[in-house]
Biopython code that builds the backbone (N, CA, C, O; Angstrom):
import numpy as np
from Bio.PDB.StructureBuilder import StructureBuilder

atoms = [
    (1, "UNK", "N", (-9.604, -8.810, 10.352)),
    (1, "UNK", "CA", (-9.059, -8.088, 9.216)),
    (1, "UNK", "C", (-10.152, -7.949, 8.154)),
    (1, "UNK", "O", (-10.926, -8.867, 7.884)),
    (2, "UNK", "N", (-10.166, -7.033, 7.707)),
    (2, "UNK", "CA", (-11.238, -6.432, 6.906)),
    (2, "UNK", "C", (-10.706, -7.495, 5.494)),
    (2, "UNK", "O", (-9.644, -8.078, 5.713)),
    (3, "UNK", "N", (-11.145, -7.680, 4.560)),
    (3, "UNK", "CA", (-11.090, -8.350, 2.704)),
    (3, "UNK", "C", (-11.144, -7.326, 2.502)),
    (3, "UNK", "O", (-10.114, -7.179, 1.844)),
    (4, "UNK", "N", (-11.783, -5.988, 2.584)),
    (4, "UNK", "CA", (-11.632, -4.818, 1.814)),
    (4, "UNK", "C", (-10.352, -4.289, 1.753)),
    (4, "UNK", "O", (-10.197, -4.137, 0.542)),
    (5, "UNK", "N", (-9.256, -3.885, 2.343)),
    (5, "UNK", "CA", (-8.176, -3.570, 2.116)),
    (5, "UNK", "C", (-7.684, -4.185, 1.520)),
    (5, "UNK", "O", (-6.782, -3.617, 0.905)),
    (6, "UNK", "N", (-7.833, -5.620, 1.244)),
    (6, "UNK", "CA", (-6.790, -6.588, 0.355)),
    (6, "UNK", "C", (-6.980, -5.263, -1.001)),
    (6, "UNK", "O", (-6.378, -4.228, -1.287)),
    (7, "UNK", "N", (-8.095, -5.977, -1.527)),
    (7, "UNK", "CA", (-8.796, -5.623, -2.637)),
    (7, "UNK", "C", (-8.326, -3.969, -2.651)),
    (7, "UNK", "O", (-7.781, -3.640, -3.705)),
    (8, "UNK", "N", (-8.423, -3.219, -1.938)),
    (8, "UNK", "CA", (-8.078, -1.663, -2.040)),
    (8, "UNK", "C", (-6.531, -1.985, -2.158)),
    (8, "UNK", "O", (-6.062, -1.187, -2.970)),
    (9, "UNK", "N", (-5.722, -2.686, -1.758)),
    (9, "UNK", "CA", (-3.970, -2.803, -1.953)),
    (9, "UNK", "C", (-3.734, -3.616, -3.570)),
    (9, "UNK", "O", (-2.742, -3.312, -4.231)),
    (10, "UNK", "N", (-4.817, -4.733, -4.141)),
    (10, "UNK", "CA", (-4.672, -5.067, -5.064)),
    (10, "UNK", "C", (-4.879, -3.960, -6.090)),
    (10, "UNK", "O", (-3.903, -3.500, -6.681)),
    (11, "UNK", "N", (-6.141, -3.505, -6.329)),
    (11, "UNK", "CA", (-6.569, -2.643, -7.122)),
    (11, "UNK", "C", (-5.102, -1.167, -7.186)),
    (11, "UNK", "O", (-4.770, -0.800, -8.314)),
    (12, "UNK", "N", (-4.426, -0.524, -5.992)),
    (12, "UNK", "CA", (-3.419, 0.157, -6.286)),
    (12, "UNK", "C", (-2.511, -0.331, -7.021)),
    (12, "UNK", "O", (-1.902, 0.446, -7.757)),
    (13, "UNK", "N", (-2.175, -1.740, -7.022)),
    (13, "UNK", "CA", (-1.047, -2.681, -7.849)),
    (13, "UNK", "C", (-1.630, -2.320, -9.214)),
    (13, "UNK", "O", (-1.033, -1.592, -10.007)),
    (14, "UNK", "N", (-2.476, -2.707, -9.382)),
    (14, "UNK", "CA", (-3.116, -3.019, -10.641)),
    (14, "UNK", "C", (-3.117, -1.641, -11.538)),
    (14, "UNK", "O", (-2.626, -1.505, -12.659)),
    (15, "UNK", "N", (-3.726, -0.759, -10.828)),
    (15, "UNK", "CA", (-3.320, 0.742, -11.551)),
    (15, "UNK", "C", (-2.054, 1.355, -11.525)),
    (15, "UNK", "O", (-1.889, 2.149, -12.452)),
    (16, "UNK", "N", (-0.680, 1.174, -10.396)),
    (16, "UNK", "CA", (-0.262, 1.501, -10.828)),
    (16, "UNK", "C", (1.247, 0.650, -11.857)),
    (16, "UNK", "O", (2.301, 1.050, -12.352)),
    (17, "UNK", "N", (0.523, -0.654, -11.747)),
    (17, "UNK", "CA", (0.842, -1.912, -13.110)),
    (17, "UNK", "C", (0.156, -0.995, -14.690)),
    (17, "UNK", "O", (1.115, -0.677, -15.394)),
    (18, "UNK", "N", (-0.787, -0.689, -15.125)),
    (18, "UNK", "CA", (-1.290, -0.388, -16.403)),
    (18, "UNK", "C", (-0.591, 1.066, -16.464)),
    (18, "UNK", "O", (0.061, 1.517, -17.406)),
    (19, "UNK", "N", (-0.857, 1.635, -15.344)),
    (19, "UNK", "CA", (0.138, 3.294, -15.977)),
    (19, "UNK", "C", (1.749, 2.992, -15.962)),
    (19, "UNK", "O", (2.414, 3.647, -16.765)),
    (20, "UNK", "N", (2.337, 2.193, -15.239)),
    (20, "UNK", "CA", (3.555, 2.399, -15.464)),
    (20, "UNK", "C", (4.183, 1.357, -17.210)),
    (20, "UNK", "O", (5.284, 1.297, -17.756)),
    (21, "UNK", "N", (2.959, 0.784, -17.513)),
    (21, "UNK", "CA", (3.332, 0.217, -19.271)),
    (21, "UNK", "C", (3.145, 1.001, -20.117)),
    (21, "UNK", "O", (3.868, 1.199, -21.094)),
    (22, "UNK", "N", (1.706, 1.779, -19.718)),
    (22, "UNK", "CA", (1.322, 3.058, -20.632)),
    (22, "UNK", "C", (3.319, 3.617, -20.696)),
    (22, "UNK", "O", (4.272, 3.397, -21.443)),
    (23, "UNK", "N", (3.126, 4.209, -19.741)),
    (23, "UNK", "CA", (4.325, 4.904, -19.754)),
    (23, "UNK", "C", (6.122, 4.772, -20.271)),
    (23, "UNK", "O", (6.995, 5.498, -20.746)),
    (24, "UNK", "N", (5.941, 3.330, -19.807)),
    (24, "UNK", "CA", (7.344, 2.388, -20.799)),
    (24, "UNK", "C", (7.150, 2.820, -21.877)),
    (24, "UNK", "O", (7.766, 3.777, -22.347)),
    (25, "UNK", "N", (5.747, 1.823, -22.783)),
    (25, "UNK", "CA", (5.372, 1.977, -24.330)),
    (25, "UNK", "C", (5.690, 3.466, -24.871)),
    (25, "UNK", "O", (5.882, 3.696, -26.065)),
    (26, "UNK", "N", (5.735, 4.752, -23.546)),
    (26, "UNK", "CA", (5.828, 6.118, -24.465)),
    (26, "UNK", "C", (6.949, 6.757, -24.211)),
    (26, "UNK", "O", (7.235, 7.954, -24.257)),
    (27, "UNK", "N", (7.658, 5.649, -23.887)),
    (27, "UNK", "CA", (9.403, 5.893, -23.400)),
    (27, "UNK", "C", (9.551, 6.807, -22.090)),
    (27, "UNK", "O", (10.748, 7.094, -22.044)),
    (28, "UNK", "N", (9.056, 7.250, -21.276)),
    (28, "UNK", "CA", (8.990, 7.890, -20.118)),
    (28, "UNK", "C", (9.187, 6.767, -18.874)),
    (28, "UNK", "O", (8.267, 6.461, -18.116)),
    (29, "UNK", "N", (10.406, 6.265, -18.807)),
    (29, "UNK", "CA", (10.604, 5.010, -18.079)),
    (29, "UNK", "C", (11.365, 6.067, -16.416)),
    (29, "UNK", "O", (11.840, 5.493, -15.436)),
    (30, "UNK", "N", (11.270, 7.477, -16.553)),
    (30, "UNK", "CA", (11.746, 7.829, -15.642)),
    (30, "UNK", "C", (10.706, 8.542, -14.808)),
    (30, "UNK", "O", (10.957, 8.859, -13.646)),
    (31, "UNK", "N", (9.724, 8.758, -15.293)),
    (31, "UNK", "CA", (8.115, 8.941, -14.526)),
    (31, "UNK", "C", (7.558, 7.506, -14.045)),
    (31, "UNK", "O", (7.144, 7.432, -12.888)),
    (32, "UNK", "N", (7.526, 6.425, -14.821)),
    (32, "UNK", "CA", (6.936, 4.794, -14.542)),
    (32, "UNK", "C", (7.441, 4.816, -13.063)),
    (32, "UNK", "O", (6.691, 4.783, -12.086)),
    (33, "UNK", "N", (9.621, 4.913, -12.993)),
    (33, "UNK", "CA", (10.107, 4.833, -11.694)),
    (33, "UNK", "C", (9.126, 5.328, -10.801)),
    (33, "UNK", "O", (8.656, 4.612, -9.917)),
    (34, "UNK", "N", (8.685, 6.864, -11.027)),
    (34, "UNK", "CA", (8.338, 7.572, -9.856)),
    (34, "UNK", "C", (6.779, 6.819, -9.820)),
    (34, "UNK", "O", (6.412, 6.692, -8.652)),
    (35, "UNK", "N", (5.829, 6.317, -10.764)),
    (35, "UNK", "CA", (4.989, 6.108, -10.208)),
    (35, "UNK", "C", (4.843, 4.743, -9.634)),
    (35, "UNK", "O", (3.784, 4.396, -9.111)),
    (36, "UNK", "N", (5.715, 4.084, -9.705)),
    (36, "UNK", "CA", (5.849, 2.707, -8.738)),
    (36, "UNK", "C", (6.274, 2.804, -8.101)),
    (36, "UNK", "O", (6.207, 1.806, -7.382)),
    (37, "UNK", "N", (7.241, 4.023, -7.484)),
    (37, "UNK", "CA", (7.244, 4.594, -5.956)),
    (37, "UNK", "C", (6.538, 4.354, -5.286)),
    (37, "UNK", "O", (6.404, 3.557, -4.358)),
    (38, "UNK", "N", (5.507, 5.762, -6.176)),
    (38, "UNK", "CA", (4.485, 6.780, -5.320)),
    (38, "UNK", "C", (3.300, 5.303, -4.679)),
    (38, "UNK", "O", (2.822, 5.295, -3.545)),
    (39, "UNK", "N", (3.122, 4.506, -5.443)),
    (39, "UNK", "CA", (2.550, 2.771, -5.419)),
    (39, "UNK", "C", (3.356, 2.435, -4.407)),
    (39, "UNK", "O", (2.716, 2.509, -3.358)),
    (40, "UNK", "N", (3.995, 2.241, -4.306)),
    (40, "UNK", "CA", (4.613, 1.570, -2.744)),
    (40, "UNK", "C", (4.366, 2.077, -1.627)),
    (40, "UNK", "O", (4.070, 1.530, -0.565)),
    (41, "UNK", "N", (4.528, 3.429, -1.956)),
    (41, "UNK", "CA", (4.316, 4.328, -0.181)),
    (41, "UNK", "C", (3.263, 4.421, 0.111)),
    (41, "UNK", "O", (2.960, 4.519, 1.300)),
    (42, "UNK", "N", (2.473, 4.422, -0.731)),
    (42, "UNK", "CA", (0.747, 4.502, -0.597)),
    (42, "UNK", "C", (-0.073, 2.620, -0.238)),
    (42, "UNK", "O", (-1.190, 2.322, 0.184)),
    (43, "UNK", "N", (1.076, 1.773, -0.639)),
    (43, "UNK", "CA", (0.742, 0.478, 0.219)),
    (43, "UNK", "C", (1.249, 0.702, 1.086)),
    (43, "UNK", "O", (0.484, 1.113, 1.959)),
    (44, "UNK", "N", (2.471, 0.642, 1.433)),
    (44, "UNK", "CA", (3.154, 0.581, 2.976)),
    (44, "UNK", "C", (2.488, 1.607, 4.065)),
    (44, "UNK", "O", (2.602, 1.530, 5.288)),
    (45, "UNK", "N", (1.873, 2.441, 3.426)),
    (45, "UNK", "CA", (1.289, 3.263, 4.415)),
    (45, "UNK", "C", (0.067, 2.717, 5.044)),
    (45, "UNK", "O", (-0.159, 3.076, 6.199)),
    (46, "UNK", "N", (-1.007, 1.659, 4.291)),
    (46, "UNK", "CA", (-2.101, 1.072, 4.724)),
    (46, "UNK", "C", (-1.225, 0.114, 5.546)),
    (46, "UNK", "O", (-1.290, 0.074, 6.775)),
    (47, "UNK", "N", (-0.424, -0.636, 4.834)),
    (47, "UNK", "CA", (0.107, -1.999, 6.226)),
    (47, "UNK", "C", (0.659, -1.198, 6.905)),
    (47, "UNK", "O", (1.236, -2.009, 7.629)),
    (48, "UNK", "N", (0.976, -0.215, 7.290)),
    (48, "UNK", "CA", (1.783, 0.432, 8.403)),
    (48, "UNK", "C", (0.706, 1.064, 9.669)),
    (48, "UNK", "O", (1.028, 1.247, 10.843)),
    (49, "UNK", "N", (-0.445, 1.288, 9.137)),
    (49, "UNK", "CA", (-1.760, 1.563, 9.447)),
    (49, "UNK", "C", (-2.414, 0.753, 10.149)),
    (49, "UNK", "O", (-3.037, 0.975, 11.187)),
    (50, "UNK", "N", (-2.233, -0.500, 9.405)),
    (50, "UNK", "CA", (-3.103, -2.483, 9.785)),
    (50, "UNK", "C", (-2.156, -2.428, 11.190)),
    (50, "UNK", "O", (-2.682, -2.372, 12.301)),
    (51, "UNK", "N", (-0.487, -2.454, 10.964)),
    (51, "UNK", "CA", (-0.185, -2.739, 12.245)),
    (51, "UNK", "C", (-0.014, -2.269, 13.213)),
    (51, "UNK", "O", (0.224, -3.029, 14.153)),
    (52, "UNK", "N", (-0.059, -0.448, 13.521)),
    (52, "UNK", "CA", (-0.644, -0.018, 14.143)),
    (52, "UNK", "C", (-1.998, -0.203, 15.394)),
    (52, "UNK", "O", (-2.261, -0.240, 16.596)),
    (53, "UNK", "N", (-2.564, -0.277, 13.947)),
    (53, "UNK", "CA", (-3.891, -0.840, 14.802)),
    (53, "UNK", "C", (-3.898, -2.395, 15.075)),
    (53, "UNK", "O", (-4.918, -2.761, 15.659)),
    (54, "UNK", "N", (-3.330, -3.019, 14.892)),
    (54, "UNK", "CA", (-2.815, -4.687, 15.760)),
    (54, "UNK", "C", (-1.895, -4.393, 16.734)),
    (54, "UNK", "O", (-1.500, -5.456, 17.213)),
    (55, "UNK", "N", (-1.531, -3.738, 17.092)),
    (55, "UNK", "CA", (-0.366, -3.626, 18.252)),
    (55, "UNK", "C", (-1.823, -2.826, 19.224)),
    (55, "UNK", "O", (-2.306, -3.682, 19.965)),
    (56, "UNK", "N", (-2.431, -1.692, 19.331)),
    (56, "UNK", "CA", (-3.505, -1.032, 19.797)),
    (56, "UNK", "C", (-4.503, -2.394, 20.527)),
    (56, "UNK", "O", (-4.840, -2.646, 21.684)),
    (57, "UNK", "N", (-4.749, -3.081, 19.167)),
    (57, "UNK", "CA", (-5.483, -4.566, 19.686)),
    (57, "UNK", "C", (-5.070, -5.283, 20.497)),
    (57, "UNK", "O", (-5.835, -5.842, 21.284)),
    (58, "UNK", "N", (-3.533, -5.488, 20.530)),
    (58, "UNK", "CA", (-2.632, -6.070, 21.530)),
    (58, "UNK", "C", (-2.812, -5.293, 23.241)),
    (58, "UNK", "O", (-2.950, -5.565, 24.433)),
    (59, "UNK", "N", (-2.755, -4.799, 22.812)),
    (59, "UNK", "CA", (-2.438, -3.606, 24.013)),
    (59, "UNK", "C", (-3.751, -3.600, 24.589)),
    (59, "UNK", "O", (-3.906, -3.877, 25.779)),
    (60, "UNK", "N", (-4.997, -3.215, 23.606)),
    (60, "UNK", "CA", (-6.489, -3.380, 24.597)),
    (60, "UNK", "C", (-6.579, -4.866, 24.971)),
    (60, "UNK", "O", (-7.353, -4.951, 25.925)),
    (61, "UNK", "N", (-6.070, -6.179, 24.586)),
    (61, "UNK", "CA", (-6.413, -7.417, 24.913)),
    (61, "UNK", "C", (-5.698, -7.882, 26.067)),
    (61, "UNK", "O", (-6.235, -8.610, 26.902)),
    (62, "UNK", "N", (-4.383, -7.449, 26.159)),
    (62, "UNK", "CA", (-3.555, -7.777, 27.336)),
    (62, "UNK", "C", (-3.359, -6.655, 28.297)),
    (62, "UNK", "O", (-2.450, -6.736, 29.124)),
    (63, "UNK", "N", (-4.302, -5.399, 28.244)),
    (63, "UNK", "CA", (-3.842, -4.632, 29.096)),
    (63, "UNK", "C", (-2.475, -4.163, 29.454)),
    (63, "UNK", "O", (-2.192, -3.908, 30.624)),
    (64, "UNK", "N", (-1.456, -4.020, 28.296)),
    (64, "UNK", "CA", (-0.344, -3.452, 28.521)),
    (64, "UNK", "C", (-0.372, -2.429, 28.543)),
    (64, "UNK", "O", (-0.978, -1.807, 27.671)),
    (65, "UNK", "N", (0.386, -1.716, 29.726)),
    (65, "UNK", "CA", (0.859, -0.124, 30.022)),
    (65, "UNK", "C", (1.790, 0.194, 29.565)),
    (65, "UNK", "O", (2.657, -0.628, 29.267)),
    (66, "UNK", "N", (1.936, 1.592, 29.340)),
    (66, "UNK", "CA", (3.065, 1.824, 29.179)),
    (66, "UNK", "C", (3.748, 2.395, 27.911)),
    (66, "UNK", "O", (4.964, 2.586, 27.897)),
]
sb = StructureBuilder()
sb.init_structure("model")
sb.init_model(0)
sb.init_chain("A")
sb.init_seg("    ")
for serial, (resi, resn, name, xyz) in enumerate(atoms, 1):
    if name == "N":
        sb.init_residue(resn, " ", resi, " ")
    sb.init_atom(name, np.array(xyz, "f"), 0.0, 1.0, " ", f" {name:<3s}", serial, name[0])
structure = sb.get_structure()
C-alpha cells in the first residue's frame, strides 16, 4: 500500500473540513452539505479503487479463474 494515498485521502478531509466552516460562518449550511458529499464520493472512490486492485492482487496470487 502506497502512504501516498493516506495523505491524498487526509489532505481531501482537510479541505473539504476548512471550506465547509468557511461556509457555516457565511450561513450557506446548504452548500457545506453538498460539499461534504462531494468529499465523501471522491474518498470512497479511491478506497473503492485500493480494493479493486486487492482483489486483482488476490486473483494474480492465487490464480483464481473465473
Amino acid at each position: 500500500m502506497n502512504i501516498g494515498i493516506l495523505f491524498k485521502i487526509a489532505a481531501v478531509g482537510l479541505i473539504v473540513t476548512v471550506i465547509c466552516q468557511i461556509l457555516k460562518k457565511s450561513d450557506r449550511d446548504d452548500i457545506a452539505t453538498v460539499v461534504s458529499l462531494v468529499g465523501l464520493v471522491i474518498v470512497l472512490t479511491v478506497v473503492v479503487q485500493m480494493i479493486g486492485d486487492l482483489f486483482e492482487e488476490i486473483n494474480g496470487i492465487f490464480q483464481i479463474y473465473g
